[in-house]
N, C-alpha and C positions, 0 to 999 in steps of 0.2 A: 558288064552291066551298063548299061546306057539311060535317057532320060526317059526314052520312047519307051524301053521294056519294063522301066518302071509306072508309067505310066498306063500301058496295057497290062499289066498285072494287076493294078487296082482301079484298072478299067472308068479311067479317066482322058482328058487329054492331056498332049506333053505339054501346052501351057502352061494346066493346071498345077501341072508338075513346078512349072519354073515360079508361077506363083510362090507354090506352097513355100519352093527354097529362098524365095527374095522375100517372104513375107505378106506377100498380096495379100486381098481379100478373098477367099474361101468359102461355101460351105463348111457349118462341120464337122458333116458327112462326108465330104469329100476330103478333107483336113485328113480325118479317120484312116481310111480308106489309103490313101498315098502315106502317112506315118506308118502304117502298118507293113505296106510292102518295102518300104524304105528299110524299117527293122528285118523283116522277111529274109531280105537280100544284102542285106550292110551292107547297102549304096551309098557312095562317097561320090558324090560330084566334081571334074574337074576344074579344079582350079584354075586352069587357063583357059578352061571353057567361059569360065566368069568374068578373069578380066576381060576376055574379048568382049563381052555381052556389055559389062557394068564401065569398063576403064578405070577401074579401080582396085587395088590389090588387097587393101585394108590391111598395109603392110609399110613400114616407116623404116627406111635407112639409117641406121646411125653409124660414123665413122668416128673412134676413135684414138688419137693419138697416144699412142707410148709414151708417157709421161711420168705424172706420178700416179703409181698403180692405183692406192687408196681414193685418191679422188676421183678416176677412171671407174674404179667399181662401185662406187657409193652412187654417183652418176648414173650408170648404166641402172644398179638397181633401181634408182627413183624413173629412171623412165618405163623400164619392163613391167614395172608395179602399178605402173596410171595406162598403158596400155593394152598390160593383160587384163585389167577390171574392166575395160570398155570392149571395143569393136576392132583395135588392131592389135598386129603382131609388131615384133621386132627382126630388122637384120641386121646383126652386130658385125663393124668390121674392125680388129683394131691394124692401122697403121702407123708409120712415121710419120713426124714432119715435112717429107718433101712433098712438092708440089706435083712432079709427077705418077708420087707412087698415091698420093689422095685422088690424080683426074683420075689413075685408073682405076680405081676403086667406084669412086662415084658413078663414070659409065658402066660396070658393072652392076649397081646400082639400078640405077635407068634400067637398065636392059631388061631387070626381071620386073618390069612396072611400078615400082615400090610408086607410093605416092606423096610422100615427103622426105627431103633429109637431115639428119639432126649432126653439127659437127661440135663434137667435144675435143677443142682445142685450147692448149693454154699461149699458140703462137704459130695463126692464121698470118704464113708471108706474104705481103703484099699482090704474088700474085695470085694468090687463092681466093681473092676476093670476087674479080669478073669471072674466075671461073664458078663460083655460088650463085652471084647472081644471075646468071646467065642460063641457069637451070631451070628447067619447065616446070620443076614443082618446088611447094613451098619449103623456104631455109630457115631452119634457127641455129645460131650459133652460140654454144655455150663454153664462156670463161674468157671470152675478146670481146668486145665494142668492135664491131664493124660497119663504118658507113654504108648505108640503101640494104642491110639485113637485120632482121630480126634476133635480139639478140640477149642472155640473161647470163649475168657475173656475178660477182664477188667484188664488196668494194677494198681491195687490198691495201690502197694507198692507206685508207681509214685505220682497216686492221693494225697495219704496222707500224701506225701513228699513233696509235691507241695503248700497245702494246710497249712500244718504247716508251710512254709518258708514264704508264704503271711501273715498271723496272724503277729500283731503286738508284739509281746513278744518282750523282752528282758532279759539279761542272770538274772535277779534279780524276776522275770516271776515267779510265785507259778501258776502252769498248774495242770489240773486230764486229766487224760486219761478214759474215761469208755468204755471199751472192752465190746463184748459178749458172754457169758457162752460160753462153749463147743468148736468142735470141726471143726469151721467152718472156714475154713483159709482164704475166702477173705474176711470175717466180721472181723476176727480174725489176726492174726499173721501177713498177707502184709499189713493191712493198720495199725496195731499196730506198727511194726517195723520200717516203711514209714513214721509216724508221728513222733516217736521219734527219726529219724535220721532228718528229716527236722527240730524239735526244736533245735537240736543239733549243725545244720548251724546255726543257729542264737544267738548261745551263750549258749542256756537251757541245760544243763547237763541233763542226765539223771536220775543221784539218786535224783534230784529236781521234777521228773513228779512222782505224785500220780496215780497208776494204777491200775484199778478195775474190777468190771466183773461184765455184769447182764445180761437178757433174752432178748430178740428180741423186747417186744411190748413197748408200750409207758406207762404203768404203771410198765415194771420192769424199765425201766428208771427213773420214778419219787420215786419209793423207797428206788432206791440205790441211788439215788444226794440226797435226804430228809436226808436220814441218811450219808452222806458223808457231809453233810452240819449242821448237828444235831453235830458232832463230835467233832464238834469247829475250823474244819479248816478253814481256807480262801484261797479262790482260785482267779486267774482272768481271767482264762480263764478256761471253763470245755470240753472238746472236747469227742464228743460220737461218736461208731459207727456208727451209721445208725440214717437216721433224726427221725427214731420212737421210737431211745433212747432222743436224743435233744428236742423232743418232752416232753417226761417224765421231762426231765431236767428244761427244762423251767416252766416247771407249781412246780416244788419244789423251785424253783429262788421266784416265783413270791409270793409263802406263805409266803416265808423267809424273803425276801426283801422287802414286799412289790408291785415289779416293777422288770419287767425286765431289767428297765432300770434307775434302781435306780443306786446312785456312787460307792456303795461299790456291789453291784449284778455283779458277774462273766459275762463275757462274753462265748454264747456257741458257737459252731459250729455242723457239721454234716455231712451224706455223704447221696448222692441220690438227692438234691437241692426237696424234697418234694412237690409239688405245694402246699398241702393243709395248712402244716406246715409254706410254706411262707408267705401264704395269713391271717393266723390265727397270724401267731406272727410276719412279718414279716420279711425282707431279712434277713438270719445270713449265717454265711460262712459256705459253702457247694463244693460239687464236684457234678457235673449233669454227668450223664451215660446217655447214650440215649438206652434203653432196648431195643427199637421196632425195630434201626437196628441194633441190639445185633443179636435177633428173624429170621430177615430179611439174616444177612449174614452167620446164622446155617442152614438157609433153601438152600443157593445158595449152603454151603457146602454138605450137605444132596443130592442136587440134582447131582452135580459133583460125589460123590461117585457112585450113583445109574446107572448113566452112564458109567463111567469109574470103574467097582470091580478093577480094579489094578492099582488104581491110589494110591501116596504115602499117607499116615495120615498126614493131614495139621494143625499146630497149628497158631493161627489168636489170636491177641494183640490189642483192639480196645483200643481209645484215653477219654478222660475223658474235663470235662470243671470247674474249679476253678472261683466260683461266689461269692456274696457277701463280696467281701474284699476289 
């Protein structure tokens, strides 16, 4: 079924036709008329018949990195839920951090016309950067500040300045910090810096925080607290990146000690306030981000570009919530 046979079945022209589907002005008698043989025939218009016609897909690329899952999908969901209520779709891609497996992604991208790209990354390398801008259509990037792009974060440093000032420490406080690997700077370096300038208000020196480093999931976290706690030191408080290192942390606590909530068992903390984590071990001091209107306000940015190409690159600084303390 084609434009033309629907058009001669409700014995109109095929403009009328392409009207009706882009919304034109109409009779509507004629409105009538082509609705009806459209129903008649469940005629589906091509889709690549449009972008050729219109240049536009009404169809937004988002690539996202393997990260940490929960905020990947709280993410995705706040953008699926501001663009399925409007005018576009989503094409979700998730990949890694490398820079060639994102170019190939994005020309893939490109190729099926999308008309924006959204990247949720928590560690846009250096050379990822001319490769965004350099793209014919509009970029937002979410959870990095990137110079000459549009971009909406997490103020992390805040967070885990915030966070350590709540903890009960004091300047006599034997603290670990457990970082994660690589090169991930809101897991990394803002909220590492961010916590040990908040211990720092409250007395904790720095050459007093044990600082460490492990991978993202909940078993690099129980390996490296197992053997941070195997070493013979004592801690009282163990402060992880991400609640799926606290995760890890707490299940080596609970070998060691017994109890998580044995007297001499460190206290943890964590970032993300986890629901599953809360509900398995309990409250522990956390930072809540709210991902979905992370998602929600890349989508409004995405759309203001898409209307305005000559609008300025906006960078957006969302707020955090400090819980369990």
């Amino acid at each position: 079924m084609t434009n033309k046979e629907v058009a001669e079945l409700a014995g109109v022209s095929s403009a009328a036709v392409s009207r009706f589907l882009n919304g034109g002005y109409l009779s509507e008698e004629k409105r009538e008329r082509i609705a009806a043989a459209i129903e008649q025939t469940g005629y589906v218009p091509s889709a690549n018949a449009r972008i050729l016609r219109t240049k536009k897909s009404d169809t937004i690329g988002v690539i996202l990195t393997k990260t940490d899952e929960s905020a990947m999908s709280g993410v995705a969901s706040g953008l699926e839920k501001y663009f399925f209520a409007g005018d576009y779709g989503t094409s979700l891609a998730y990949v890694g951090d490398d820079i060639k497996e994102q170019a190939k992604t994005m020309r893939s991208l490109l190729e099926r016309q999308i008309d924006g790209i959204i990247l949720v990354s928590s560690a846009p390398v250096p050379g990822d950067i001319d490769l965004y801008i350099r793209a014919r259509v509009p970029v937002v990037v979410v959870g990095q500040h990137v110079h000459g792009l549009t971009c909406v974060r997490f103020d992390n440093f805040g967070a885990a300045y915030d966070l350590a000032s709540a903890l009960r420490c004091t300047p006599e406080s034997r603290v670990a910090y457990v970082d994660v690997a690589g090169k991930y700077r809101s897991f990394g370096a803002d909220r590492r810096k961010g916590f040990l300038a908040g211990l720092e208000r409250v007395g904790v020196e720095e050459d007093r925080v044990k600082v460490c480093s492990t991978g993202f999931t909940v078993n690099d976290g129980y390996k490296t607290v197992r053997e941070l706690l195997a070493s013979g030191s004592v801690f009282d408080y163990i402060c992880c990146a991400t609640d799926s290192v606290a995760a890890g942390a707490l299940k080596a606590i609970r070998e060691r000690y017994g109890s998580i909530t044995a007297s001499r068992a460190p206290k943890v903390s964590g970032f993300g306030d986890d629901p599953i984590l809360q509900a398995v071990a309990g409250p522990i001091p956390s930072v809540r981000f709210d991902y979905e209107e992370c998602g929600i306000k890349a989508a409004e940015m995405m759309v203001d570009l898409l209307k305005d190409r000559t609008r300025t690159n906006m960078s957006l600084v969302l707020g955090y919530q400090v819980v369990g303390v």
